[in-house]
N, C-alpha and C positions, 0 to 999 in steps of 0.2 A: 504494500500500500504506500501510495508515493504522497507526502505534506508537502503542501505550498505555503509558509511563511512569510510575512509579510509585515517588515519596520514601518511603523506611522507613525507620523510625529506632530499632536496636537500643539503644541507650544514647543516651538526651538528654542533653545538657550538665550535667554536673553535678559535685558534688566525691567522689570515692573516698576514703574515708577512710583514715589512718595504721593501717595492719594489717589496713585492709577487701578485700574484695572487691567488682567490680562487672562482672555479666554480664548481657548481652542475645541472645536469641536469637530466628532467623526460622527457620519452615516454609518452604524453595525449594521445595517440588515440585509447585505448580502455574505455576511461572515459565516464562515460554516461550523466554527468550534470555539471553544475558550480564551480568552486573548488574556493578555499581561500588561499592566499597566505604572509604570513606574513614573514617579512626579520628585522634583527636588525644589528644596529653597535653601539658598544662600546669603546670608549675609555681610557684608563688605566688613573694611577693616574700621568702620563705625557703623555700630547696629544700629537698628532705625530707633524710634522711639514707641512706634507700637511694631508688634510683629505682625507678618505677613503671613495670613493662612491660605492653604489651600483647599478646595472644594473639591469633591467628582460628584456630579449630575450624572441624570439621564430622565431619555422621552421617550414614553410610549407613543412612539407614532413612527408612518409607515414613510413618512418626509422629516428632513432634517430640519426644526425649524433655529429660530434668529438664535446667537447667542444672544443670553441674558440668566439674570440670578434667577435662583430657585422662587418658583412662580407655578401659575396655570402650566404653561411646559412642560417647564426643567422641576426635576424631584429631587431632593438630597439623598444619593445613594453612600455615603462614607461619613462621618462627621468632618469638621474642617479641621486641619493639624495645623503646626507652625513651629517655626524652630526657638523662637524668644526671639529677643531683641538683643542677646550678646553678641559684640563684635566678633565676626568670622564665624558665629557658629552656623552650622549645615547641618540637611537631615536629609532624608529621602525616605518615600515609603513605598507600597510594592502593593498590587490589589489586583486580584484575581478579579477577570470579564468574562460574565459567564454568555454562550451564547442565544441565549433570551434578549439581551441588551439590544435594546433597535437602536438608540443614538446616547452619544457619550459626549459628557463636554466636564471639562476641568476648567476651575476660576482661581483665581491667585488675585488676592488681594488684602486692603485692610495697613500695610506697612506706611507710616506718619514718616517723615524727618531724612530715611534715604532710602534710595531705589535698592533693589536685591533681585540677584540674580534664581530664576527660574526654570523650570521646562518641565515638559508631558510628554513622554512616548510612550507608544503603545505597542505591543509582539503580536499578531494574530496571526492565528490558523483560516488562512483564506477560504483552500480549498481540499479535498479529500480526495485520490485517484484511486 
């Protein structure tokens, strides 16, 4: 039996700014098995003064709609983490997608005083030979 795998990358590495917002979202519903979803925050060599959490969402629906926060849409599937506000400290966390999941979005935000570095990729099992 042949696996097609397949790197998606909701949110590339990048910096979330003080008061921003940064979201990334995928259509699941041509995915045919479990996917892997790993998300990081980093904080620079001055933590911010609030920390910066992250979120994972999802929509039951058979179209990808807008990003935006947890609402009519989007559902809170994970609580939100975050690493503090200590200068340089990182974290990363790791969450099993199960293939029920029709659409997926991650939010990163919340961080006061300085940007921090982020990202959302995701491992899926595309398809099944």
């Amino acid at each position: 039996m042949a696996l097609t795998k397949t790197a998606r990358t909701l949110v590339a590495n990048g910096l979330n700014p003080p008061g921003g917002t940064t979201r990334g979202t995928l259509d699941l519903n041509a995915v045919q098995g479990p996917s892997r979803l790993t998300l990081s925050i980093a904080n620079g060599a001055i933590g911010p003064a609030t920390q910066c959490t992250a979120r994972v969402l999802i929509a039951h629906s058979a179209t990808l709609p807008p990003p935006g926060s947890a609402g009519p849409s989007w559902k809170t599937l994970f609580p939100a983490v975050g690493p503090g506000i200590a200068a340089n400290a990182a974290l990363g966390w790791t969450y099993p997608i199960g293939r029920e999941i029709m659409c997926l979005e991650v939010e990163f935000t919340g961080n006061t005083g300085q940007a921090v570095t982020v990202e959302a990729y995701l491992s899926e099992l595309t398809t099944v030979a």
